[in-house]
N, C-alpha and C positions, 0 to 999 in steps of 0.2 A: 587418438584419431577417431573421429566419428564416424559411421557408416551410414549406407541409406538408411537403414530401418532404424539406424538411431533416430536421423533426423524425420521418419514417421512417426515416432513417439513425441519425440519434442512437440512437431505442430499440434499431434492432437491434443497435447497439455496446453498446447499455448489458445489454441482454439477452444478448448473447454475452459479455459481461465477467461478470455474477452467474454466469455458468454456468465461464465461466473459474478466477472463485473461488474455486469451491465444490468445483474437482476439480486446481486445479493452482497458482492464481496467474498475479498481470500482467495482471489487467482492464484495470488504466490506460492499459496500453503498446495496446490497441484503442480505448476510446472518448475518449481525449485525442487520437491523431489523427484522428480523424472527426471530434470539437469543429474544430477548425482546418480542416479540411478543407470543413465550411461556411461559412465566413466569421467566425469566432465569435475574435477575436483570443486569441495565446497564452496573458497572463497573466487573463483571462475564462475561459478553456478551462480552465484549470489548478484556477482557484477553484472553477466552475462542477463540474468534476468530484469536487472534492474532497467538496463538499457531495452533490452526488448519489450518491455510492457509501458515506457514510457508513452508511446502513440496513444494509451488507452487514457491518458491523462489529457493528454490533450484534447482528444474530444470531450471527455468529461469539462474540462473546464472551459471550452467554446458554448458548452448546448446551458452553459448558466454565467457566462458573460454579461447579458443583461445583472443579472441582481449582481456581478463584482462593479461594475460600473458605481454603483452607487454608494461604495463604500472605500472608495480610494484612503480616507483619511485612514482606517483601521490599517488596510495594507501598506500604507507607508511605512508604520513601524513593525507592521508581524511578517512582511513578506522581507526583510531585511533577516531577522531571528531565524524565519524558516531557509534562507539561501545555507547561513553559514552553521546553522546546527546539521544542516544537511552535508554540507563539505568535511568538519566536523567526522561525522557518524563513516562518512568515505577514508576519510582518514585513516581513523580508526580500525574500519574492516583489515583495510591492505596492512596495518601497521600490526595485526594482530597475530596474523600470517596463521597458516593451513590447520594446524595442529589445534591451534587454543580455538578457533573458531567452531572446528567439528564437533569439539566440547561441548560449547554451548547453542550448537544447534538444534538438539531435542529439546530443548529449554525455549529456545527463541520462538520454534514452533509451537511447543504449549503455552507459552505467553498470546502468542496470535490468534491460536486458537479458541482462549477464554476471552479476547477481545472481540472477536468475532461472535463467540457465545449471546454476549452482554450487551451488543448491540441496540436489538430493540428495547430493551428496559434503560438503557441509558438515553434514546431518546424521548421514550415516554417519561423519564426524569424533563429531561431538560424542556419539552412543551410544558408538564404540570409548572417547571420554575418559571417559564415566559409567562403565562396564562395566569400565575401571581402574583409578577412582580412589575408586567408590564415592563414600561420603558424609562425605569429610574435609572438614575447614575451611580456608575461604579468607578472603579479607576481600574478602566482598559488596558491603559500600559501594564496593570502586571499580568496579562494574558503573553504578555514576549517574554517572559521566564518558561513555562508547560510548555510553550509553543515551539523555544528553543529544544528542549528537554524531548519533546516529543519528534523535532527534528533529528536529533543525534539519531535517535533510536532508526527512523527512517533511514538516514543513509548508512546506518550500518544493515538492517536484515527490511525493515518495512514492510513487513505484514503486520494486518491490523492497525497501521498509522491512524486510517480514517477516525478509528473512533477513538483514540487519544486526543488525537486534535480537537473533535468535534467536542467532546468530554469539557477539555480544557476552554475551548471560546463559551460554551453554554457556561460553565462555572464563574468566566468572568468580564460574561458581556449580557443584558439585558436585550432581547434582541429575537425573531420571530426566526423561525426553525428554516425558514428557506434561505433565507440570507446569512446563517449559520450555516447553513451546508454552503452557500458560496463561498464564503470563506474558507471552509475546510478542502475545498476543493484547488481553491488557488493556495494553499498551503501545500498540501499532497505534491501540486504539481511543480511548485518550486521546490522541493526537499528533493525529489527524485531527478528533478533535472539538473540541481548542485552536482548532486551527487554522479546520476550520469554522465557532466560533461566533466567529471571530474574521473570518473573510471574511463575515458575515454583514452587517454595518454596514461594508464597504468599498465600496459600490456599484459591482462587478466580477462580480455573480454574474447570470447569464440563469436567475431563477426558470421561467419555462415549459421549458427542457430541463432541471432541475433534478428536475421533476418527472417529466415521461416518463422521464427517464434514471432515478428514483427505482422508479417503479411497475416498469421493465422489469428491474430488477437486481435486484430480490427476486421475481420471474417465474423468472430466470434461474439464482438462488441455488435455486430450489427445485426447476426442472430437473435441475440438475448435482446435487444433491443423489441425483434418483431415479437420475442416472445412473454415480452413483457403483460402480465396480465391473465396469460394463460399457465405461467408456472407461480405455485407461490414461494415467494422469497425467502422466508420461513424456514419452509422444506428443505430450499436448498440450503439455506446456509446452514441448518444442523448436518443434510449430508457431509458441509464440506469439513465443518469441526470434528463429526466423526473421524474422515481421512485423516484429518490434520494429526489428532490426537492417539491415529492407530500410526502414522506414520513416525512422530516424535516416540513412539513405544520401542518401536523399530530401531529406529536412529540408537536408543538407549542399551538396546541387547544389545547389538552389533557393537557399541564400544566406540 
């Protein structure tokens, strides 16, 4: 049972995670341990979260509509991969049940957290690869294999999705870095809404942080928004790897 001052904790994870988003990435890797951190069990924390930071998808993938528009043909067959590796990974979680999950939660964290690491060197890969190779042809379809593959992963825990995916379409689409992020963005957003309207009917989700964590993360998106340009990105995202990776330490003694 949650209390008020639980749910003052929650929002302000959830509201420092939109803000997170919106300027760097790895909101998860904050308000998933504060979910836990009140008493709120792992694979409930996980759900709960998933649903409540969905809204930050959505506007993420309305404000680059434009550039999905002109790539229907690729989402034909990757937004298919990304639905059911995302149902998939939902599966998976509830199937895994409380125990084996906590296990590998210090794990999951430090996985997300060296994704989050590698981020900008893995884009500065993938411009020097566009910027060489231009716009030859490859065979796009087997970008629905990582894509699927990076879906499971998503709707089981989904920190750090972004930059799997992103990884995965630069490796196997010739293709200019903006329209590479619209794709990864219309991926993210369908893996977490499988998955979402799939924990929907698992009876695993805490609806009342679902929503504070909801109203505070599009607070937070629209923060980070204004303060885009004045904080650098950088910065933040090493602070948030630090947390992450003091926090998976954490997760490890405690057992």
């Amino acid at each position: 049972m949650l209390h008020t001052l639980d749910f003052v904790w929650i929002g302000l994870a959830a509201l420092a995670a939109g803000m997170i988003n919106a300027l760097a990435g790895g909101g998860t890797l904050i308000t998933f341990p504060v979910l836990t951190a009140v008493g709120v069990p792992a694979v409930m924390a996980n759900v709960t979260n998933t649903l409540a930071l969905l809204p930050g998808y959505i506007g993420g993938t309305l404000a680059q509509w434009q550039d999905m528009k002109t790539q229907t043909r690729r989402l034909g067959y990757i937004l298919p991969a990304s639905v059911a590796g995302g149902l998939l990974g939902g599966i998976l979680l509830l199937s895994s049940g409380e125990k084996l999950f906590r296990q590998l939660v210090p794990f999951l964290i430090l996985l997300a957290s060296l994704l989050l690491a590698v981020q900008d060197p893995v884009r500065a890969f993938l411009m020097r690869r566009a910027e060489k190779h231009g716009n030859g042809k490859v065979s796009e379809l087997w970008s629905t294999l990582p894509i699927g593959l990076a879906a499971v992963y998503g709707g089981y825990f989904g920190a750090g999705l972004s930059v799997i995916v992103l990884a995965a379409l630069g490796l196997t689409m010739d293709e200019s870095l903006t329209k590479l992020n619209a794709l990864k963005q219309a991926v993210s957003f369908s893996v977490n809404l499988a998955a979402a309207l799939f924990f929907v009917f698992s009876g695993q989700v805490v609806w009342p942080a679902v929503l504070v964590m909801a109203v505070c993360a599009l607070l937070g998106g629209w923060l980070g928004g204004r303060l885009a340009g004045k904080v650098k990105p950088a910065t933040l995202r090493w602070l948030v790897v630090t947390i992450g990776v003091t926090v998976a330490v954490l997760y490890l003694l405690r057992g």
